[in-house]
C-alpha positions as a Markdown table, in Angstrom:
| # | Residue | x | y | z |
|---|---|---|---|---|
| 1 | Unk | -21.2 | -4.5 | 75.2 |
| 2 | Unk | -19.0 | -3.8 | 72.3 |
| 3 | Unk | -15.1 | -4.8 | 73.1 |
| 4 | Unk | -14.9 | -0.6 | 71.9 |
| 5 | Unk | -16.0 | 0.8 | 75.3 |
| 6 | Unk | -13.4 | -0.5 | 77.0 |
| 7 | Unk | -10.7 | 1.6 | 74.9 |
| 8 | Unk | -12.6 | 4.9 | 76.6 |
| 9 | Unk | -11.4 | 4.9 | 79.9 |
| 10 | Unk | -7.5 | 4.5 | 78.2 |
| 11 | Unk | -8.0 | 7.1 | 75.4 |
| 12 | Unk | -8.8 | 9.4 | 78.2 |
| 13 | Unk | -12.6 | 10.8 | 77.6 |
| 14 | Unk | -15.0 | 10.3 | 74.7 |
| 15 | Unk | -14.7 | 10.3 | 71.2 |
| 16 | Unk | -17.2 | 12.6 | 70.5 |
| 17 | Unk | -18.7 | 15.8 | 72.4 |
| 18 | Unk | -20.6 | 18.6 | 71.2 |
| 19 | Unk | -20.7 | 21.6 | 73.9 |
| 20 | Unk | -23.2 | 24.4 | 73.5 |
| 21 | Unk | -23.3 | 23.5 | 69.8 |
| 22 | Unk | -26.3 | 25.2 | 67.8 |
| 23 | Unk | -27.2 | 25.8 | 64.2 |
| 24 | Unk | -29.0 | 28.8 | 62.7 |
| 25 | Unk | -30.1 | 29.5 | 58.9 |
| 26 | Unk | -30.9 | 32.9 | 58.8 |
| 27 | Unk | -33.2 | 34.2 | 61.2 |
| 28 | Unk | -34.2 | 30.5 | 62.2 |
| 29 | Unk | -33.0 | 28.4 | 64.8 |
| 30 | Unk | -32.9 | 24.6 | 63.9 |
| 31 | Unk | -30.5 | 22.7 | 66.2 |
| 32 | Unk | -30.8 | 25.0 | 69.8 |
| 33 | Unk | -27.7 | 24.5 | 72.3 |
| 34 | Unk | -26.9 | 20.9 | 72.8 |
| 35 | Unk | -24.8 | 19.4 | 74.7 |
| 36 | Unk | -23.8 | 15.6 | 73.7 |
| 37 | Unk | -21.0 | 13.0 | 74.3 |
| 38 | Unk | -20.3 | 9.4 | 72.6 |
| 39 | Unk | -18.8 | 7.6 | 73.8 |
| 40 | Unk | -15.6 | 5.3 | 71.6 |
| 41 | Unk | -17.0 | 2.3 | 70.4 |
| 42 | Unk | -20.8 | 3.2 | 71.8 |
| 43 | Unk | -23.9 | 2.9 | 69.3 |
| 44 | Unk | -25.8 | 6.2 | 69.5 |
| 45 | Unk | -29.9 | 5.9 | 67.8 |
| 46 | Unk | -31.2 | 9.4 | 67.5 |
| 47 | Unk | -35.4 | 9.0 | 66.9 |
| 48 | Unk | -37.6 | 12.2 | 66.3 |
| 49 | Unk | -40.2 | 13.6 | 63.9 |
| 50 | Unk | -39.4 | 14.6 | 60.6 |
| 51 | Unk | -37.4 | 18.2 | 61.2 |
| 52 | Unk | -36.4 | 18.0 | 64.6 |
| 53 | Unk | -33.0 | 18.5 | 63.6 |
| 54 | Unk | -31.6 | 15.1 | 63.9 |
| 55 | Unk | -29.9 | 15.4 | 60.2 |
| 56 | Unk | -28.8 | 18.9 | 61.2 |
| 57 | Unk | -27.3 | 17.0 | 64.3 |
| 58 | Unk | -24.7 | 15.1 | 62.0 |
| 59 | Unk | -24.2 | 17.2 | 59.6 |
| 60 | Unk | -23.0 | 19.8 | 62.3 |
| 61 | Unk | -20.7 | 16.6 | 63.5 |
| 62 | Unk | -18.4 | 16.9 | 60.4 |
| 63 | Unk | -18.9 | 20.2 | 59.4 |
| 64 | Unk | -21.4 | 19.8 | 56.1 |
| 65 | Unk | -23.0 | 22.0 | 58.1 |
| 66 | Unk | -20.5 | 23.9 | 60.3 |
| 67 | Unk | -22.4 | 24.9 | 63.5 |
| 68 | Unk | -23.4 | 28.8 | 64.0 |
| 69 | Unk | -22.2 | 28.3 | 67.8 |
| 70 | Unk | -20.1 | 26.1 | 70.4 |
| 71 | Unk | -17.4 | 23.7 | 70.7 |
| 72 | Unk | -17.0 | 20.4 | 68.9 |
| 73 | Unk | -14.5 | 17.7 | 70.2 |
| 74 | Unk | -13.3 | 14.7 | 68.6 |
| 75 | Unk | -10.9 | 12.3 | 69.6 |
| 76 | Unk | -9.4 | 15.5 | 72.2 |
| 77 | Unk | -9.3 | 18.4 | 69.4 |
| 78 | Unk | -11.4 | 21.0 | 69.7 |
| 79 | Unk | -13.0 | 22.9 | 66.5 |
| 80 | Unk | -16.0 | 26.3 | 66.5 |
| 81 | Unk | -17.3 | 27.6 | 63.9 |
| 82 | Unk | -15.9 | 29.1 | 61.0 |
| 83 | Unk | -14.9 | 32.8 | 61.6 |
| 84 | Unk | -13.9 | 35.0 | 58.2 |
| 85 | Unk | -10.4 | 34.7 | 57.3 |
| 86 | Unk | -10.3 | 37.3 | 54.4 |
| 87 | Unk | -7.3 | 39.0 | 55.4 |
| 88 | Unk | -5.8 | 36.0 | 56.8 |
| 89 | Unk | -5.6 | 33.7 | 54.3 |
| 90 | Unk | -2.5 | 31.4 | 56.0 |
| 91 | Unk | -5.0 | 31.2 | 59.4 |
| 92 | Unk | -8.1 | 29.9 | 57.0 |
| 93 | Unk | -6.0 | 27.5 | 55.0 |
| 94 | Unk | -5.0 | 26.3 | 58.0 |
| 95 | Unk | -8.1 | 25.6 | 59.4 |
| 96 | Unk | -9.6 | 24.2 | 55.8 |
| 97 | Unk | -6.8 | 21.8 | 56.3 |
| 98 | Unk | -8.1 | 20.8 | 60.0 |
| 99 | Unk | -11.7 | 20.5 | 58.9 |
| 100 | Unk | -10.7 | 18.3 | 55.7 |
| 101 | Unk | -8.7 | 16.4 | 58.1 |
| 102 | Unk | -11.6 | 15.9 | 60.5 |
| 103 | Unk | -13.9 | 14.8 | 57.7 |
| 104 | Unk | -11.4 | 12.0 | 56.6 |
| 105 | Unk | -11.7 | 10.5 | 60.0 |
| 106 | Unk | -15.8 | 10.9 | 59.9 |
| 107 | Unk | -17.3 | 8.6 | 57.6 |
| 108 | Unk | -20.8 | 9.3 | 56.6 |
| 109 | Unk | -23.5 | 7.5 | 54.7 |
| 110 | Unk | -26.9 | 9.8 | 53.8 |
| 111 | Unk | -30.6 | 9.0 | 52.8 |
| 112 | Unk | -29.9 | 9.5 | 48.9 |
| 113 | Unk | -26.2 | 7.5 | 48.5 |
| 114 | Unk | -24.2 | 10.4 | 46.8 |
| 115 | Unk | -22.2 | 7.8 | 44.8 |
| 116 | Unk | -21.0 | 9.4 | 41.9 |
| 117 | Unk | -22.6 | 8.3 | 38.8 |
| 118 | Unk | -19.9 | 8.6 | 36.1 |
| 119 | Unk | -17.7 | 6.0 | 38.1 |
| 120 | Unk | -18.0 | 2.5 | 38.9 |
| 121 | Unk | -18.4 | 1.1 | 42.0 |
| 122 | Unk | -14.8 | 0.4 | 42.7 |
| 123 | Unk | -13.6 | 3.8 | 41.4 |
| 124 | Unk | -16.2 | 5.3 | 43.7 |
| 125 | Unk | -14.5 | 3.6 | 47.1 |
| 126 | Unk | -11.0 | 4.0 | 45.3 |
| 127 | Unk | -11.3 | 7.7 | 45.1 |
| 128 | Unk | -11.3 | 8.9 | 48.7 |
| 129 | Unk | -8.4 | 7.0 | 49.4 |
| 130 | Unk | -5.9 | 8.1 | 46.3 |
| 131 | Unk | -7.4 | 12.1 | 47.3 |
| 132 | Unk | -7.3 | 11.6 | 51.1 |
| 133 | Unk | -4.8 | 8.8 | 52.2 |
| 134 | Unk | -2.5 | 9.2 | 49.1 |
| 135 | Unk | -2.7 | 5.6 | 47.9 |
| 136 | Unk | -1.4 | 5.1 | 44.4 |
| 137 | Unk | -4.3 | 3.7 | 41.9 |
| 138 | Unk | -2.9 | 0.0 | 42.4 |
| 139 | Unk | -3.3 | 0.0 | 46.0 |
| 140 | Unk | -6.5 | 2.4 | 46.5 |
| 141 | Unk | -8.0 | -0.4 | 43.9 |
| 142 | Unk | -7.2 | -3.4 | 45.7 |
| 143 | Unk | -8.4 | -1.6 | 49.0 |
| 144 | Unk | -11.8 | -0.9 | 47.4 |
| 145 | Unk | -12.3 | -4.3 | 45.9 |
| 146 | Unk | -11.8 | -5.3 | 49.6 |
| 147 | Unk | -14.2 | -3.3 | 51.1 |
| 148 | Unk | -16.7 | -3.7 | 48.4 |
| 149 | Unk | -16.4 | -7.7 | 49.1 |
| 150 | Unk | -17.2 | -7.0 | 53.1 |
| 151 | Unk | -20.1 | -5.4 | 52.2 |
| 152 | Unk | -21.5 | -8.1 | 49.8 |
| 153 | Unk | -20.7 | -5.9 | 46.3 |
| 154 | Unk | -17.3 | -7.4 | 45.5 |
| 155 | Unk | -18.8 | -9.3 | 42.3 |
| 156 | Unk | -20.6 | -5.6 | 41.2 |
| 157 | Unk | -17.0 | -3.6 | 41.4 |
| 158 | Unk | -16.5 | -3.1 | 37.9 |
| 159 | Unk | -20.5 | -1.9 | 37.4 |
| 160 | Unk | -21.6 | 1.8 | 37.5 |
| 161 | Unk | -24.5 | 3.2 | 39.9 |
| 162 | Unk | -27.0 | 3.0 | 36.8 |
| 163 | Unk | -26.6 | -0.7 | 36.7 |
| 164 | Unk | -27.4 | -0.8 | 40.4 |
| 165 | Unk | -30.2 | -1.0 | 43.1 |
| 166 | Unk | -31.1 | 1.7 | 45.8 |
| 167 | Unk | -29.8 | -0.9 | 48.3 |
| 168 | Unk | -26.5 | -2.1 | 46.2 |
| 169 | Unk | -25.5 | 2.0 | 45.7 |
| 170 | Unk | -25.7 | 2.3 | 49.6 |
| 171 | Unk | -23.5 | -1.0 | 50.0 |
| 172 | Unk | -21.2 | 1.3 | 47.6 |
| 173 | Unk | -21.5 | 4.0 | 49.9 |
| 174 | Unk | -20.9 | 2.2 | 53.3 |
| 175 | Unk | -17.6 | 0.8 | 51.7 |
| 176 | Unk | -16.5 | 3.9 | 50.8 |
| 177 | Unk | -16.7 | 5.4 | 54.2 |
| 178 | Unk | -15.2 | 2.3 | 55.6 |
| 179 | Unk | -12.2 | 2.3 | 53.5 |
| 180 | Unk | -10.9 | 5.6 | 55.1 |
| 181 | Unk | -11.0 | 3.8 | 58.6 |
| 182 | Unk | -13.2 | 6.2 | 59.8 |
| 183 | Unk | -13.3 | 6.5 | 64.0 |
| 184 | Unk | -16.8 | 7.4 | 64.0 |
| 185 | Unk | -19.7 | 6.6 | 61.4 |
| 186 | Unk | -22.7 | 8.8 | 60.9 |
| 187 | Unk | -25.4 | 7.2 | 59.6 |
| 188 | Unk | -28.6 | 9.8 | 58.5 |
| 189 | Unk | -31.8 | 7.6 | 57.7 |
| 190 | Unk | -29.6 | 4.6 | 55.5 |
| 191 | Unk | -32.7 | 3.1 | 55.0 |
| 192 | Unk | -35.4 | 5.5 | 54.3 |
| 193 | Unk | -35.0 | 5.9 | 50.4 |
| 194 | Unk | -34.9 | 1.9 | 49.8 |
| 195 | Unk | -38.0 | -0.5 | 49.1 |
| 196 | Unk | -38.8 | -2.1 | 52.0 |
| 197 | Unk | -37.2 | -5.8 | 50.8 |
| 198 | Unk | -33.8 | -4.2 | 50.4 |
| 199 | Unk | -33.8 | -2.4 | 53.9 |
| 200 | Unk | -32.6 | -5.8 | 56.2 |
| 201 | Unk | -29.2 | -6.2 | 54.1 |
| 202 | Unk | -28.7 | -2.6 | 55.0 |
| 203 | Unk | -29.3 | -3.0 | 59.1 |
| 204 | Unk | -27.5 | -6.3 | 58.6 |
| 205 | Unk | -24.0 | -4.6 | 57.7 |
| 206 | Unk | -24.9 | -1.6 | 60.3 |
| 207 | Unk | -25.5 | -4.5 | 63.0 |
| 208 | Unk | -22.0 | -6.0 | 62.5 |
| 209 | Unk | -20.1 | -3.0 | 62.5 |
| 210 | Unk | -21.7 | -2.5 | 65.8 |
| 211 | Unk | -20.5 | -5.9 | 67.0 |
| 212 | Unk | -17.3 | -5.0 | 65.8 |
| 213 | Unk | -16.9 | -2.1 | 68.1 |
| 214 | Unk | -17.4 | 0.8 | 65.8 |
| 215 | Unk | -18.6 | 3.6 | 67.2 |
| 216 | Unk | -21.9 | 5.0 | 65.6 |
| 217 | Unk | -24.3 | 8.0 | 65.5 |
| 218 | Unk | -27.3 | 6.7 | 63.7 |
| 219 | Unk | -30.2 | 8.6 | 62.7 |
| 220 | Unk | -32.8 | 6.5 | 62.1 |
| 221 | Unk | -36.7 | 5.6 | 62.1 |
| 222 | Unk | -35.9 | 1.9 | 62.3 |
| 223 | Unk | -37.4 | 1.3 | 65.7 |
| 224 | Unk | -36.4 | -2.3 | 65.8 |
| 225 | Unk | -33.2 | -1.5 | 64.8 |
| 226 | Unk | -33.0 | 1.3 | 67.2 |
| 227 | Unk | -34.5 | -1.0 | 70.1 |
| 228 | Unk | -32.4 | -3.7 | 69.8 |
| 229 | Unk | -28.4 | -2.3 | 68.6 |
| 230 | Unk | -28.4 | 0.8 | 70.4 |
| 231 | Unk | -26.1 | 1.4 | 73.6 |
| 232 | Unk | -28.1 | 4.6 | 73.8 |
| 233 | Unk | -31.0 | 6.0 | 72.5 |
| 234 | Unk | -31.5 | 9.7 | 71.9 |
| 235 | Unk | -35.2 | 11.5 | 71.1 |
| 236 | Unk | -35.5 | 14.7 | 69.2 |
| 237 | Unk | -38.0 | 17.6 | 68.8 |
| 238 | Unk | -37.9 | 21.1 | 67.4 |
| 239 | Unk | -34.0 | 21.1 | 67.8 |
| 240 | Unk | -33.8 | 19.9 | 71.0 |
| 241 | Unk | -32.3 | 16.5 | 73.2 |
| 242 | Unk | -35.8 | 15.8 | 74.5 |
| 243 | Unk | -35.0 | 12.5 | 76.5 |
| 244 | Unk | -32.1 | 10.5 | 76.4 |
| 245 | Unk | -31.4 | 6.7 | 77.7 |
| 246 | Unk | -30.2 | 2.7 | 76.9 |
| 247 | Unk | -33.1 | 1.2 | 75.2 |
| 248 | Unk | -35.2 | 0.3 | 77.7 |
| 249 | Unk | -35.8 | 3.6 | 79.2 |
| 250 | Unk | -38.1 | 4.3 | 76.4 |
| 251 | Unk | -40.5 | 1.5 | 76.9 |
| 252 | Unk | -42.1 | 4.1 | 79.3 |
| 253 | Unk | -40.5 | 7.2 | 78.5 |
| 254 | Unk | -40.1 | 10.2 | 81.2 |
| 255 | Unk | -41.8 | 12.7 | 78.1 |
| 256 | Unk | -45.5 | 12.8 | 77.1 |
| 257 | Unk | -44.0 | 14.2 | 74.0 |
| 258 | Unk | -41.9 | 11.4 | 73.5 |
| 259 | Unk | -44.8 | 9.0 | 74.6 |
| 260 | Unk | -46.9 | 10.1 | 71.7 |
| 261 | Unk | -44.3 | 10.0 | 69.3 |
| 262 | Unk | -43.4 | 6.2 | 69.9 |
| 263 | Unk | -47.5 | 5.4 | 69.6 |
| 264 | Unk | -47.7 | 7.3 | 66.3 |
| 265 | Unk | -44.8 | 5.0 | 65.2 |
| 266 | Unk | -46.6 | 1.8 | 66.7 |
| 267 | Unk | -49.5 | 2.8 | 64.6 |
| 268 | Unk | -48.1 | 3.3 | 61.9 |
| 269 | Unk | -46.6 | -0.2 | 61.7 |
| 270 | Unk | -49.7 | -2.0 | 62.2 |
């Protein structure tokens, strides 16, 4: 168990909770009222079929996608969904400010890497922290030459995401969301968009930050991965918590739905 947990109890609940939170588009109802609760330094898998709103899930976390309805809590401040603030501009600047603020202390890593490809690897870690921490160039450079050498890329700083490979660009990525010192880490499919050789330096890096104690909500189809790092593993379908458990509650899992997913993905590996 990571050294993480134990900081729970003191801090006085979990680091995460989502109450009643659900997300609409339109007329059509994609994450359905969900309660959930991580807990600080716990490593949360969440498996499903493709749209069973796991990536909704996450994105709902940090507000990409701000949720239609309930409560989210992190680290014992609450924030709901976005109300209109047209005639009250201080109240929505205000709350713009909370969200950026939230975001800061969420670092996220998605399928397709989002580097920016008109900087190099070190300006792309370097940025976040002269926008968001205030760092003057000097400093947010030596930080992100840091972070890139944790993560194995210290040699390709100076190199631009043209010059790189699917894996090396998430490496970028997973530095830059580090450097902020991020409380939790989302991670939404890491893997699924790199060849199949680069995929174990990616799980390697997500496997010692969960030694180290960082807390994690991973979306992933990695079952291995999933079996072996998680604290807590969480199945999906049509926008609903399905079945919920450590690892080795889903060697015979309570759901037939569940049940057939896990052989699909057993046949689909041989």
């Amino acid at each position: 168990m990571p050294a993480g947990h134990d900081q729970d109890t003191a801090a006085g609940g979990p680091l995460l909770e989502l109450r009643g939170v659900t997300k609409r588009f339109g007329d059509t109802t994609v994450l359905h009222p969900t309660d959930l609760q991580v807990r600080r330094g716990e490593v949360v898998c969440v498996i499903g079929p493709s749209g069973s709103g796991k990536s909704t899930l996450l994105r709902c976390v940090n507000f990409i996608a701000p949720p239609s309805d309930g409560v989210i809590v992190f680290d014992g401040e609450e924030y709901r969904p976005p109300t209109p603030h047209r005639l009250l501009p201080i109240l929505g600047a205000r709350e713009e400010r909370r969200l950026t603020a939230l975001r800061s202390e969420i670092g996220m890593v998605f399928q397709q890497f989002n580097v920016f490809p008109h900087l190099t690897a070190r300006q792309n870690v370097a940025l976040g922290l002269r926008k968001t921490r205030g760092l003057s160039r000097a400093q947010a450079d030596e930080r992100a030459q840091a972070e890139l050498e944790k993560v194995g890329m210290g040699a390709k700083a100076d190199a631009y995401p043209e010059r790189l490979s699917g894996g090396q660009k998430q490496r970028v990525a997973i530095a830059r969301a580090l450097a902020l010192d991020p409380k939790l880490m989302l991670f939404d499919e890491a893997t699924s968009a790199l060849d199949p050789e680069l995929v174990a330096g990616i799980l390697a890096i997500m496997r010692q930050l969960a030694q180290d104690g960082m807390t994690m909500l991973v979306v992933t189809h990695e079952m291995r991965f999933a079996m072996e790092v998680a604290d807590r593993v969480i199945f999906m379908d049509h926008g609903r918590i399905v079945e919920q458990g450590p690892p080795a509650h889903f060697r015979e899992p309570e759901s037939e739905r569940t049940r057939a997913f896990l052989s699909s993905i057993l046949q689909e590996a041989v």
